[in-house]
C-alpha atoms as a printed R data frame, in Angstrom:
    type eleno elety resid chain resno       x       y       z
1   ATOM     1    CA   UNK     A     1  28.644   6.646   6.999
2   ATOM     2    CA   UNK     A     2  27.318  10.123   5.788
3   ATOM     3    CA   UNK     A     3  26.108   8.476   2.577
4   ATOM     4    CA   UNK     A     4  24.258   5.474   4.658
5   ATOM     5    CA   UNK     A     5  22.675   8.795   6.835
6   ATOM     6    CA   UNK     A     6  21.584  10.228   3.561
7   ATOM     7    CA   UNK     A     7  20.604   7.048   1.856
8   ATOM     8    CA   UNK     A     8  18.266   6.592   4.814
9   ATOM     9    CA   UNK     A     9  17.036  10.764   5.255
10  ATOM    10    CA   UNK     A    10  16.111  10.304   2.107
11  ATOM    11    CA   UNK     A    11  13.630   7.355   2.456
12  ATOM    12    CA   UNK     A    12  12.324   8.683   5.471
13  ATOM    13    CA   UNK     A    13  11.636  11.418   3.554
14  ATOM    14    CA   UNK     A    14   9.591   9.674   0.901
15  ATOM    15    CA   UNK     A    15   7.800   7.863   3.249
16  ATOM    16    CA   UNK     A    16   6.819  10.580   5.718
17  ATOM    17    CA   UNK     A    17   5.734  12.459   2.362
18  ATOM    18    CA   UNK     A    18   3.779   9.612   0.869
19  ATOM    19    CA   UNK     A    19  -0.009  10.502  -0.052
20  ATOM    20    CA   UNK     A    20  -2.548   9.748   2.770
21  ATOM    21    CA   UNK     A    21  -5.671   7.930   1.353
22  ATOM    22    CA   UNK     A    22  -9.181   6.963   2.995
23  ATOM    23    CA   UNK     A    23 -10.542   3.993   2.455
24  ATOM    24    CA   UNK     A    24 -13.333   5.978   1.067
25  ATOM    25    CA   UNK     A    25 -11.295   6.442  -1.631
26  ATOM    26    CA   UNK     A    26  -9.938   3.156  -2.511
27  ATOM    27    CA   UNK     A    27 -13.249   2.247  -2.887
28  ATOM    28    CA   UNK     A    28 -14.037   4.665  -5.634
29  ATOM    29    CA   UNK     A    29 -11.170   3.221  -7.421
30  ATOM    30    CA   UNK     A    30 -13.164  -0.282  -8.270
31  ATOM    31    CA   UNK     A    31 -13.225  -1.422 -11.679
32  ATOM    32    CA   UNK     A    32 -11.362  -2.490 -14.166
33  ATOM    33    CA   UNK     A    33 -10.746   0.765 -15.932
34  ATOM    34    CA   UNK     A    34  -9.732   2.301 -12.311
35  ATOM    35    CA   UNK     A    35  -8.570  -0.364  -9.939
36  ATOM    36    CA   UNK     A    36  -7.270   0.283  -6.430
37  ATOM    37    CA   UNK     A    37  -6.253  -2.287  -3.845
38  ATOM    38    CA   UNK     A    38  -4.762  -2.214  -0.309
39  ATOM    39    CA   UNK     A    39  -2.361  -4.339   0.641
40  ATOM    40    CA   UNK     A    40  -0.645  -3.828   4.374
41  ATOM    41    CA   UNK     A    41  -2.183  -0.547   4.599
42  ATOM    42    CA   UNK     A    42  -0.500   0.346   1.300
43  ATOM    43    CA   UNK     A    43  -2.147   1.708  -1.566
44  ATOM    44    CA   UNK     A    44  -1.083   0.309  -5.361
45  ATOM    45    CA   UNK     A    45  -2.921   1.771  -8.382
46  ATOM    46    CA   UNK     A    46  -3.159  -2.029 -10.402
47  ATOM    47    CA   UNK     A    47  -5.094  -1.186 -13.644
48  ATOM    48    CA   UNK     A    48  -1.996  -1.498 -15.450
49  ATOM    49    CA   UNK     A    49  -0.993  -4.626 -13.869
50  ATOM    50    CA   UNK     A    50  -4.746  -6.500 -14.423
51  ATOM    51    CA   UNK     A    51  -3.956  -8.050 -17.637
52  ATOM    52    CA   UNK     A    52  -0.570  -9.455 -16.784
53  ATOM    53    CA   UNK     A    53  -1.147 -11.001 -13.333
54  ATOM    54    CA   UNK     A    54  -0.294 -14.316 -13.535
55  ATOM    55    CA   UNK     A    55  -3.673 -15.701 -12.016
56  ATOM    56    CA   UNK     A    56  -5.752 -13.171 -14.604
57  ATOM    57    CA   UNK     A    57  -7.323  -9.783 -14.046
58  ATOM    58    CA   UNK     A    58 -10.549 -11.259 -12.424
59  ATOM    59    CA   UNK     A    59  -8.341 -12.360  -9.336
60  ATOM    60    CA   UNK     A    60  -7.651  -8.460  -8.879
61  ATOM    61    CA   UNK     A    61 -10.726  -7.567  -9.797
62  ATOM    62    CA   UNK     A    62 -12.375  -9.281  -7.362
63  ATOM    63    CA   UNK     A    63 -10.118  -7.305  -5.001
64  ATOM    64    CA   UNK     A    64 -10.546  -3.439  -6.352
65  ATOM    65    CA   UNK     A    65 -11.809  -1.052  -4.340
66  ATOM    66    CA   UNK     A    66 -10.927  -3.191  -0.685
67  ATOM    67    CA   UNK     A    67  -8.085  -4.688   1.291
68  ATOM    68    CA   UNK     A    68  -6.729  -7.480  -0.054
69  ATOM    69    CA   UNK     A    69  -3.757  -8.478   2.326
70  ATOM    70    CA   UNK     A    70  -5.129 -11.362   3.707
71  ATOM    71    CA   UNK     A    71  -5.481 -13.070   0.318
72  ATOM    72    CA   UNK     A    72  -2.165 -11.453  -0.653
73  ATOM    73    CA   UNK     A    73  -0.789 -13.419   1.833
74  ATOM    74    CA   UNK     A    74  -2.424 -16.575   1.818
75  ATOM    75    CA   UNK     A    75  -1.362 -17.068  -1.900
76  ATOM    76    CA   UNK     A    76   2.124 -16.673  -1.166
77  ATOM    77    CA   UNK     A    77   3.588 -14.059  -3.584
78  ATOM    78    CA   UNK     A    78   7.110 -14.471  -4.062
79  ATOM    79    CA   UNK     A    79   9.268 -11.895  -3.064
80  ATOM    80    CA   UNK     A    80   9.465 -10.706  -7.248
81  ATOM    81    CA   UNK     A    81   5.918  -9.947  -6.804
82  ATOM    82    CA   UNK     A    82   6.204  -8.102  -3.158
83  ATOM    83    CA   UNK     A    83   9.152  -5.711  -5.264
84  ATOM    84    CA   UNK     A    84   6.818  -5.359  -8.264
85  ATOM    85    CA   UNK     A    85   4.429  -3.762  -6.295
86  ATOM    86    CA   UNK     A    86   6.560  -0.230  -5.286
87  ATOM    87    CA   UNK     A    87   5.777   0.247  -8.926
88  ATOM    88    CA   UNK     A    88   2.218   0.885  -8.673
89  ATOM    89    CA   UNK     A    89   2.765   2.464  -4.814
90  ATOM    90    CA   UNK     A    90  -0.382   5.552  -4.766
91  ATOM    91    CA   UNK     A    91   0.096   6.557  -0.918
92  ATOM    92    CA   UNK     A    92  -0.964   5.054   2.840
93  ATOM    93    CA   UNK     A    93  -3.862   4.003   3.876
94  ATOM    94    CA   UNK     A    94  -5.175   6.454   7.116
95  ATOM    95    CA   UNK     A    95  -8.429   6.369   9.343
96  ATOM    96    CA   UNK     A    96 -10.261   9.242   8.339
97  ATOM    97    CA   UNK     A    97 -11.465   9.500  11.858
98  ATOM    98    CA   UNK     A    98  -7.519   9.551  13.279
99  ATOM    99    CA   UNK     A    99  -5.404  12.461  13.851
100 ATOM   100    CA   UNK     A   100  -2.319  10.164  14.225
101 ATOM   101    CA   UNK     A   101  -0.151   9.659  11.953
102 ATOM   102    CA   UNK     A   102   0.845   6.145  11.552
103 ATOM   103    CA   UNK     A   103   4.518   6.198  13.254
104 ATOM   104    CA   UNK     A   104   2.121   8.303  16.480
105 ATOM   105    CA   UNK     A   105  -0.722   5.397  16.901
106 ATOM   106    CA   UNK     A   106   2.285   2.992  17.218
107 ATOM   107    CA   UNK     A   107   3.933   4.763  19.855
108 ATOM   108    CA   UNK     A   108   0.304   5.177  21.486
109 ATOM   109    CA   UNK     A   109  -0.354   1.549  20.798
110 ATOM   110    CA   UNK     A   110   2.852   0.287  22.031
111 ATOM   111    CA   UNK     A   111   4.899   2.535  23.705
112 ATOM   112    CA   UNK     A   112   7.489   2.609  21.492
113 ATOM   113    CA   UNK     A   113   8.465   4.111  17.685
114 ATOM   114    CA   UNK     A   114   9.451   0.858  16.131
């Protein structure tokens, strides 16, 4: 039990730790020399990924710099894909204009942590 409790400290850890980015940013990040995208409010650092995406570099280039969940999602990326991405994890996306962090707006939103 003490190791589950640590196993999961230790995530919460990472994640509460993880690198807050504007979207300001991302969008400096948007060619193919420096490629950004957001997907799910997630951050991922692609350049080194461009050339070996199965549907070619130009589909992520199309996306650097911006969000590209919804066409994340429409695609259908296999759950391979969805793991691949921790690899190339930068930080969270924020509102530059919010003093929340993300786990506070949701209780404000809803009501409730989770």
């Amino acid at each position: 039990n003490a190791e589950l409790h640590g196993g999961f400290c230790e995530r919460s850890k990472r994640m509460s730790a993880a690198k807050k980015i504007t979207m300001q940013e991302v969008q400096r990040h948007n060619t193919g020399a420096d490629l950004w995208i957001v997907i799910h409010k997630r951050v991922y650092n692609v350049t080194d990924f461009a050339d070996d995406h199965p549907g070619g570099p130009e589909l992520l280039y199309d996306f650097a710099g911006k969000d590209a969940t919804v066409d994340f999602e429409d695609i259908g990326h296999s759950e391979h894909s969805r793991d691949l991405l921790a690899k190339y994890y930068v930080g969270d996306l924020v509102d530059p204009h919010s003093t929340l962090t993300p786990a506070d707006a949701a209780t404000k939103k809803h009501g409730y942590p989770w």
